[in-house]
N, C-alpha and C positions, 0 to 999 in steps of 0.2 A: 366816326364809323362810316359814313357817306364815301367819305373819299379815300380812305380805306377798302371800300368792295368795289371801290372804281377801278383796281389797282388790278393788271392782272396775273396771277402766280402767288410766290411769297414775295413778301417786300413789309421792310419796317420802314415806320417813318422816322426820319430823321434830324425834321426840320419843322417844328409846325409854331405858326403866329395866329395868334386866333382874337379878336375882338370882338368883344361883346356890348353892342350901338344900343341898344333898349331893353327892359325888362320885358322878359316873354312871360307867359302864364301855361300852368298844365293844363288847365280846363279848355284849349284852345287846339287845335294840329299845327305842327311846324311842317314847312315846306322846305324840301333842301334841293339845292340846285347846287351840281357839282360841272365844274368845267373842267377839262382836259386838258391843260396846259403845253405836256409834253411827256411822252413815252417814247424813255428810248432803253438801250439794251440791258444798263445799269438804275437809272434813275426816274422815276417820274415824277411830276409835280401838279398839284390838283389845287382849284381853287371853288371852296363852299359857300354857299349866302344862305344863311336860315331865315326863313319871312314867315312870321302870323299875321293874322288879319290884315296882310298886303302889303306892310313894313319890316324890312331888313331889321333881327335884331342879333346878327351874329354874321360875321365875316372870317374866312380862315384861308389860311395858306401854308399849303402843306408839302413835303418834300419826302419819297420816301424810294428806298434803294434796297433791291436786292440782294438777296446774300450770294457771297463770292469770298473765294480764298483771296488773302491779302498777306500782305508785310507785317509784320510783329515788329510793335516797337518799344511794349515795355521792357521797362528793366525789372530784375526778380528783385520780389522785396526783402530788404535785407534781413536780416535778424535782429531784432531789434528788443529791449528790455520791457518789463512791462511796465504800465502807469504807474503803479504803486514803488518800484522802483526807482525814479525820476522826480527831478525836483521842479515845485513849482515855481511860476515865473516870481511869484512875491519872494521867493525864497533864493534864486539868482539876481533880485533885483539886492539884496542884502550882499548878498557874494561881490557886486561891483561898486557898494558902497565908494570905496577909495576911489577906486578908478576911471568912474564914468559916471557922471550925471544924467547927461543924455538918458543912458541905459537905464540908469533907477527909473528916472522919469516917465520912463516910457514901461518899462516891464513893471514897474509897480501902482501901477494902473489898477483900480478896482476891476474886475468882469465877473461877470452873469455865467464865466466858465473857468473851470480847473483845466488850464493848460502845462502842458510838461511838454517839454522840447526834449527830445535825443539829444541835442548837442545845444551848445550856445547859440542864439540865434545869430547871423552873420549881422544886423543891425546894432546889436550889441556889442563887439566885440572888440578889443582895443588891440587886437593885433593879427598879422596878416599870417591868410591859411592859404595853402593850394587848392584849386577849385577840385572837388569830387565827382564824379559823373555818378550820375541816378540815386543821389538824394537831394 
């Protein structure tokens, strides 16, 4: 927030590294020192030291840019089927039984998630496709 009201107009940040050197406490004030790195028409960039009782316990470096019309470069997302329509990876790991070890191996993998792929994943696949643009 320090280097955030440094900033002046709108501006998001865009960039921020923040380290945290020592446990600080609530019962104490933090002092925040913000530097000015650089403002310019687009961008600026601010660097924060947080110190209680006289020791640095927080360092930050922050990056943040005004808004401005830009270039579009997603692509619109397709139409695509829902979850429950799509089969899972344990269930295309059976479909390449025959064909690919590699691929069982790897798609029939236990996870912690239910993934369903739109299409065969290209790691898996034993035969050559034309590349797609924006999937």
């Amino acid at each position: 927030m320090a280097a955030q009201r440094s900033v002046d107009g709108p501006a998001v940040a865009h960039s921020m590294h923040a380290y945290f050197l020592r446990a600080g406490t609530e019962t104490q004030p933090i002092i925040f020192r913000v530097e000015r790195d650089f403002d310019g028409k687009s961008f600026a960039n601010r660097r924060v030291t947080a110190s209680q009782n006289g020791a640095t316990i927080l360092t930050l470096a922050a990056s943040f840019q005004r808004p401005e019309a830009g270039l579009e470069h997603a692509v619109a997302m397709p139409a695509l089927p829902s979850p429950e329509a799509l089969r899972s990876l344990d269930i295309l790991a059976g479909d390449y039984a025959d064909r690919s070890a590699q691929a069982v191996a790897f798609l029939g993998q236990p996870s912690a998630f239910d993934i369903r792929p739109c299409r065969v994943p290209a790691y898996s696949q034993t035969f050559r496709r034309d590349p797609v643009s924006g999937l």
